[in-house]
N, C-alpha and C positions, 0 to 999 in steps of 0.2 A: 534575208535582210533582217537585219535585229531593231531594235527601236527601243528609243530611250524612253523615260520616267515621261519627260515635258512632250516629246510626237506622242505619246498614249492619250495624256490630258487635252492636249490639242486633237488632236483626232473625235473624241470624244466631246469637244467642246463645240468642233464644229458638226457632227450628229445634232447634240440638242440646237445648238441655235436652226439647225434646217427644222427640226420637230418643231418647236414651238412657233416658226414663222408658217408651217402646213395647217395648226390648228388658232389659226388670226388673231392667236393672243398679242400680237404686237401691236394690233388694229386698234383694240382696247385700250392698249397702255397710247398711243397716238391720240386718241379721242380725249381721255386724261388730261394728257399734256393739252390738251387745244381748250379744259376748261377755262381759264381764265377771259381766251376769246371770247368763247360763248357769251360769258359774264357782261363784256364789253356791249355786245351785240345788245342785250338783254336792256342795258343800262340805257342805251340808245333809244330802242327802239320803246321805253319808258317813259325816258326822259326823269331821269330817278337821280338824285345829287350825291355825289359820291365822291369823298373825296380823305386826302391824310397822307403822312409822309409816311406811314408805314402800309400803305396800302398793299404793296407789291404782297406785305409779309401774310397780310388777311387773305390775298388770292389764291396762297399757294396751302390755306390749311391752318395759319396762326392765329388762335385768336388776339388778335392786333388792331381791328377796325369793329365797328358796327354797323348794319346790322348783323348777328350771329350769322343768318343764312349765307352772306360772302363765305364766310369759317366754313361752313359746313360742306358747301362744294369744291373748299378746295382742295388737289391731290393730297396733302399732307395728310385730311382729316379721314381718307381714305386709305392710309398704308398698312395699316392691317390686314382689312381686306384685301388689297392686292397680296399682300402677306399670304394669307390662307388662300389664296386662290390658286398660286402659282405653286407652292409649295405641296398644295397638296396634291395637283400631278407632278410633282417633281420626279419621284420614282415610282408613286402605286400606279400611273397606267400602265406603265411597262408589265409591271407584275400581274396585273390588270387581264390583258389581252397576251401576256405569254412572249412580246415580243422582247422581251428582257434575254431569254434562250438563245434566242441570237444574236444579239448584243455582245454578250458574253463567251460566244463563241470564236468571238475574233480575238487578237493577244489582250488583250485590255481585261483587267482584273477590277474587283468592285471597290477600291481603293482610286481607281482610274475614273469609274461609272461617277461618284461621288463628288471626287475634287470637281470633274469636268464642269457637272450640272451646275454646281455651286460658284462656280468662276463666270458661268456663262447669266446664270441667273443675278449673278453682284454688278455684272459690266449692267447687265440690261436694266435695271434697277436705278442705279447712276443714271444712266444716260440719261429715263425718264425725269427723275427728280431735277437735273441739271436743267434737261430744256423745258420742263413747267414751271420752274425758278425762273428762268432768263424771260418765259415769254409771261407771266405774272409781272417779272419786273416792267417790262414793254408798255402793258395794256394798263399798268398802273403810272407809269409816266405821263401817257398817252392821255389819259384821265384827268389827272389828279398834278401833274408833273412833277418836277424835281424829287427823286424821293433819297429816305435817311435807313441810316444802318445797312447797307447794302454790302458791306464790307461781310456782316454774316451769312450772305446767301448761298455760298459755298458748304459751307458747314451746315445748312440748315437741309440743304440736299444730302450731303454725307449720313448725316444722325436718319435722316425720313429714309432713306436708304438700311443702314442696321435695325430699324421698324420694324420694314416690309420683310428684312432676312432672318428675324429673331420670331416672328408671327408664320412665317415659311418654313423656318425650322419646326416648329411645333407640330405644323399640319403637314410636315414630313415622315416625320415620328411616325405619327397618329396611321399616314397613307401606307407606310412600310407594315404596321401591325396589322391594318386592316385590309390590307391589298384591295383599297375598293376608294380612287383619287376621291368622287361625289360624298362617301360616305366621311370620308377624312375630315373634308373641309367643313362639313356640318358637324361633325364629332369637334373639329377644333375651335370653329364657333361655340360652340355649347360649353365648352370647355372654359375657353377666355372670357364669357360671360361668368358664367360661376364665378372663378377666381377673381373678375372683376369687381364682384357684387363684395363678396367675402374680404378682398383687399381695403373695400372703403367703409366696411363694418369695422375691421380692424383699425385700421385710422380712424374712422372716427370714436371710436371707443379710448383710443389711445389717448389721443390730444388732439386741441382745438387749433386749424393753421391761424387761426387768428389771434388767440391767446400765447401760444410758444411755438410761432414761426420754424426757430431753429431745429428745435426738438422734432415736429411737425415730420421736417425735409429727412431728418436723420432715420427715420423710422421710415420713411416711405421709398430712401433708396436702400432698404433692407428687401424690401418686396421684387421680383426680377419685374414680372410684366407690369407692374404699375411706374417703376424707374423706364424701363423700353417705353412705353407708350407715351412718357411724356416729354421723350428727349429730345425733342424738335425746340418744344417750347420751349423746355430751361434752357436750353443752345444761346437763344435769341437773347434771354435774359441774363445769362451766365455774360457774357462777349460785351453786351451792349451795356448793361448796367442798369436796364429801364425794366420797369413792369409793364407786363399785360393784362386786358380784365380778368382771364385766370390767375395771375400772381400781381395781388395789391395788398396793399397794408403796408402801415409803418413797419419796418426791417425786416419786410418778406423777403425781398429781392437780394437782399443783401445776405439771408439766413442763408436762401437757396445758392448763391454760388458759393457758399464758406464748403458746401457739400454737394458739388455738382459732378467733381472729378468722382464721388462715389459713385452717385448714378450710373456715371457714364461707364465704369469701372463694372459695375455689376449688369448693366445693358450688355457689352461686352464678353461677359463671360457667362452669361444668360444665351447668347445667340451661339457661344464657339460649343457650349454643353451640350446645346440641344441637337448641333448637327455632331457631333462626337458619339451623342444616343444614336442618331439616324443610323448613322457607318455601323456604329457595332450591331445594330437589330439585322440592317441589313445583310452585314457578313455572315450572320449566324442564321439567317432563313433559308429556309429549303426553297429553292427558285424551281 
């Protein structure tokens, strides 16, 4: 019986999604998705005032509301880390524990091993961002009621989605060299801090966002992880028109969408690079 290009990657796709449902990473990303509940609970059982029409957008990770801490628990503020988490067992356990031998044993080539994971890691990804977006929106209704901008929520899932895959590709990279998923993900942290420290040395040495806005954005979506990390936000601002307390000042907002498609543009091609690196280190290692 022969089997096509698309039964390999399906085949292979349905392997990972049984993998990663044995080791309860979905548990995790479930929990996630249920913060905004928490949030709700929290508020309650306070009795703490909380309210705005962008509320939904402060639950999921934007800063959109006050106080910061709403921002900080929400999924969005965490998609990095999910990023390096997932990513960095994406392929080194296998390499790992040796069970990659027999993976590869079966007709499926590492072309197949590759697209699968990566298909099955995008849907899963989606999914979570989609229902921590809709139940943010819920629990901010619920709250606060009627809320605004909602038209971007879709998109704000999609961009928190290329995040988590563009921070996954990295500590793919990193897992494939190291063949060691634990050592990956702390080598990727360590990494993305660096480059983060050095990225806003760079900018701030460059130009002031508050003196040449424009200039400002044009330089900073020269940088890949500093445009990825903060594509959720400009999303919001780019679509709606409005600033956030990260993006204020006269002609900020308006700087930033003149050069948002660049961002999004090098986000993009930041995430398709790094997994292009994955394949090729991975084709060329001795398994």
């Amino acid at each position: 019986m022969s089997f096509s290009f698309i039964d390999r990657i399906r085949a292979i796709s349905m392997y990972e999604y049984s993998r990663i449902r044995r080791k309860k990473s979905l548990i995790l990303l479930a929990i996630l998705a249920l913060s905004p509940v928490f949030f709700l609970i929290i508020v309650k059982a306070l009795g703490l005032e909380v309210s705005g029409p962008t509320l939904w957008a402060g639950l999921i990770g934007l800063p959109a509301v006050e106080p910061a801490i709403i921002v900080a628990t929400g999924p969005v503020s965490f998609s990095w880390i999910i990023g390096l988490l997932f990513g960095g067992d994406l392929l080194a356990s296998e390499l790992e524990d040796h069970s990659v031998d027999l993976l590869l044993s079966k007709p499926v080539s590492r072309v197949h091993v590759v697209v699968g994971k990566i298909i099955v890691l995008t849907v899963m990804l989606l999914s979570f961002y989609f229902t921590s977006s809709i139940t943010a929106l819920g629990v901010a209704h619920y709250i606060a009621g009627p809320q605004a901008d909602v038209e971007v929520l879709p998109l704000i899932a999609v961009t928190a989605t290329i995040v988590s895959l563009g921070y996954a590709g990295l500590a793919a990279l990193l897992g494939v060299l190291l063949r060691k998923s634990s050592i990956a993900m702390i080598a990727a942290f360590i990494l993305y801090s660096i480059l983060g420290v050095i990225s806003t040395i760079i900018l701030l040495i460059s130009v002031s966002p508050s003196s040449n806005p424009a200039e400002f954005f044009k330089i900073q979506a020269l940088i890949p992880l500093v445009s990825l990390s903060n594509l959720p936000t400009y999303t919001f601002a780019y679509v709606t028109g409005k600033g956030l307390p990260a993006i204020v000042g006269s002609g900020v907002v308006e700087a930033l969408r003149e050069v948002y498609l660049d961002h999004l543009a090098v986000s993009l091609m930041t995430v398709i690079g790094l997994y292009i690196a994955t394949y090729i280190v991975y084709s060329r290692r001795d398994l």
